[in-house]
C-alpha positions as CSV (number, residue, x, y, z in Angstrom):
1,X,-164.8,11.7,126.0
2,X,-163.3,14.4,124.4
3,X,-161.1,17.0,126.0
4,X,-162.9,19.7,123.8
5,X,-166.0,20.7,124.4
6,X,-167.8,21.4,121.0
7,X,-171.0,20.0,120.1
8,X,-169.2,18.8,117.0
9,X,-166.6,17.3,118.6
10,X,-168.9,15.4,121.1
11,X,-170.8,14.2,117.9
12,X,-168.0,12.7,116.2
13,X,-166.7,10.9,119.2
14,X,-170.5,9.8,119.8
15,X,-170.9,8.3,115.7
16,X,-167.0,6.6,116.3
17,X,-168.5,5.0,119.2
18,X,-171.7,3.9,117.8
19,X,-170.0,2.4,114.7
20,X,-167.0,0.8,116.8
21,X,-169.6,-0.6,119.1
22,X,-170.6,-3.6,116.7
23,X,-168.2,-6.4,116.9
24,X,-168.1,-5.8,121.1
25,X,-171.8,-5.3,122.2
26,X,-172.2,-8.6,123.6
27,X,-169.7,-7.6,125.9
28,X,-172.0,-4.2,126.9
29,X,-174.5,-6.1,127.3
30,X,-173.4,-9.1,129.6
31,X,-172.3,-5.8,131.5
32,X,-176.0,-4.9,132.3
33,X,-176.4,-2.5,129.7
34,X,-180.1,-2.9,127.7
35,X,-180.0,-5.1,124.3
36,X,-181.1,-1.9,122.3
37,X,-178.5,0.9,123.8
38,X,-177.0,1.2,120.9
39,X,-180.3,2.0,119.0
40,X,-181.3,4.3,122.1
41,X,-177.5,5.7,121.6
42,X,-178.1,6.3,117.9
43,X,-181.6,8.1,118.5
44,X,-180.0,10.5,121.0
45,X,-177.2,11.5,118.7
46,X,-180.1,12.1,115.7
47,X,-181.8,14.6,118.4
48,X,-178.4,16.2,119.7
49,X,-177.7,16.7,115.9
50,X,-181.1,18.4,115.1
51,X,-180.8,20.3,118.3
52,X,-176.9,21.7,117.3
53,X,-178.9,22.4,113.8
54,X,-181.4,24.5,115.2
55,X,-178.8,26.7,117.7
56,X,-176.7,27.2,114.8
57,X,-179.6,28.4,112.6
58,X,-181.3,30.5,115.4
59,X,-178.9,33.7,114.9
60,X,-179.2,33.3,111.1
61,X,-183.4,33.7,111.5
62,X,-183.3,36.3,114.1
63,X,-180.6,38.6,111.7
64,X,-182.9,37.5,108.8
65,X,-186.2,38.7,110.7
66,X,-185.1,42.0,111.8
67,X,-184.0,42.9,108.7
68,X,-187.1,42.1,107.6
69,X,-188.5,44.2,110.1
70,X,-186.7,47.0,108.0
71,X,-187.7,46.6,105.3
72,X,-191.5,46.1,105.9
73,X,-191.0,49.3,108.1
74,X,-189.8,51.3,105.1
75,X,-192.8,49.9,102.6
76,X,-195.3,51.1,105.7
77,X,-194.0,54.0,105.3
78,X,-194.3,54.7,102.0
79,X,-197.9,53.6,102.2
80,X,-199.2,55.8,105.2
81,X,-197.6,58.6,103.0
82,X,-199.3,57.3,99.7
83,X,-202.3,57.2,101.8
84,X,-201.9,60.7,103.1
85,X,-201.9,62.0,99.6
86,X,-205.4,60.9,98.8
87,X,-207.1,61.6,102.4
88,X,-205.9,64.7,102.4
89,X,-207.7,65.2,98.6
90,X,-210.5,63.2,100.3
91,X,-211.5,64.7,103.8
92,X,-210.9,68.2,102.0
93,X,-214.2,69.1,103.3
94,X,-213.8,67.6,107.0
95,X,-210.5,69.1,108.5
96,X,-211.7,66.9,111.8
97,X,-211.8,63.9,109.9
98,X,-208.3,64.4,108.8
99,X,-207.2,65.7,111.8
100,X,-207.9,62.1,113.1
101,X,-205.8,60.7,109.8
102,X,-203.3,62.8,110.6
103,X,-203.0,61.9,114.7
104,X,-203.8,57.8,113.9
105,X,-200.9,57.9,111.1
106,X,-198.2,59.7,113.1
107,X,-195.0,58.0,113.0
108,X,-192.7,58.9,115.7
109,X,-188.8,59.4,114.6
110,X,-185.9,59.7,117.3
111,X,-184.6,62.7,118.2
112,X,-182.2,64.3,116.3
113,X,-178.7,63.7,117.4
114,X,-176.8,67.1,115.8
115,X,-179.6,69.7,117.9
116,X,-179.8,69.9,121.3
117,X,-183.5,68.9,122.4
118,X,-184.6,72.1,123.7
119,X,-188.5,73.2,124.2
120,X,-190.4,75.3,122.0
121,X,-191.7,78.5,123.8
122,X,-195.6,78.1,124.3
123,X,-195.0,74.5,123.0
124,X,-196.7,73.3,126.5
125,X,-192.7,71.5,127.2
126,X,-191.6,73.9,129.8
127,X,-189.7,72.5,132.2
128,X,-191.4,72.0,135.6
129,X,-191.5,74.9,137.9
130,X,-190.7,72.9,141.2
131,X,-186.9,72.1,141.7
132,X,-185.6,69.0,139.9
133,X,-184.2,68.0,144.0
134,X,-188.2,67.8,144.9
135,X,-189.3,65.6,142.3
136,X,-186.5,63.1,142.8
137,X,-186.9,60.2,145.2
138,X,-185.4,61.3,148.9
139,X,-182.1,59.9,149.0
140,X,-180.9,61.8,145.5
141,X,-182.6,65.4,146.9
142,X,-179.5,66.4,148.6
143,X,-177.3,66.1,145.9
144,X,-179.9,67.5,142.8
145,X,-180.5,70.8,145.5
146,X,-176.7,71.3,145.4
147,X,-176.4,71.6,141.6
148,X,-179.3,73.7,141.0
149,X,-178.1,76.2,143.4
150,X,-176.3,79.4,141.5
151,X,-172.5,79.4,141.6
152,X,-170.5,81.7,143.5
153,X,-168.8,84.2,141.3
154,X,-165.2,83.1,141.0
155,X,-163.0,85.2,143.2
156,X,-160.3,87.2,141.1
157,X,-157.2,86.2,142.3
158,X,-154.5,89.6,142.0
């Protein structure tokens, strides 16, 4: 076998067998191996071969897909926001029917990195009124009471 341990390596030493195997087969088989191993042999090395295929390709169709992904994302987009155009033309007369346009076509973005994510006033975000240490699960209240506590003004050192 040999001492590497590629799939392609441990193909090629598989076909050098195979076709080495001819002229001594007799001697195999007087050895108790079937009459057909070498057929059987030459099957197996057909389905390692398709099988290396497929695990090479694999990373090339899952790259391929979500790009894909991408790009059908991006001509969604420009579609809900063609369709917005002419709903909002359309439903003119029913602000609750566009209203539900509106809510079913919202697309969510990420935050944005460069702003810190701080509430509105009034915007029904506040933060909660009990303690952060009351909501937590019991073994992390200790520590979340101690850092909502004020600090101590720092003593002035003269």
């Amino acid at each position: 076998m040999p001492r590497t341990k590629t799939y392609q390596d441990l193909l090629n030493r598989g076909q050098a067998f195979l076709e080495a195997v001819g002229p001594i087969k007799s001697a195999f088989v007087e050895r108790d191996l079937p009459v057909d191993f070498d057929e059987q042999l030459a099957g197996l090395i057909a389905e390692f071969t398709t099988a290396t295929q497929l695990k090479a390709s694999g990373l090339a169709d899952q790259v391929q897909g979500t790009a894909g992904v991408r790009a059908a994302t991006l001509n969604g987009v420009d579609i809900v926001r063609e369709l917005d155009a002419i709903l909002k033309v359309r439903y003119e007369n029913d602000p609750g029917l566009y209203a539900a346009w509106k809510s079913a076509s919202h697309i969510e973005r990420p935050p944005r990195s460069d702003a810190p994510a701080t509430p509105a006033a009034g915007s029904g975000s506040e933060a909660p009124s009990a303690p952060l240490a009351s909501l937590a699960p019991p073994a992390v209240q200790p520590a979340l009471a101690l850092a909502e506590q004020p600090e101590a003004p720092a003593l002035a050192v003269a």
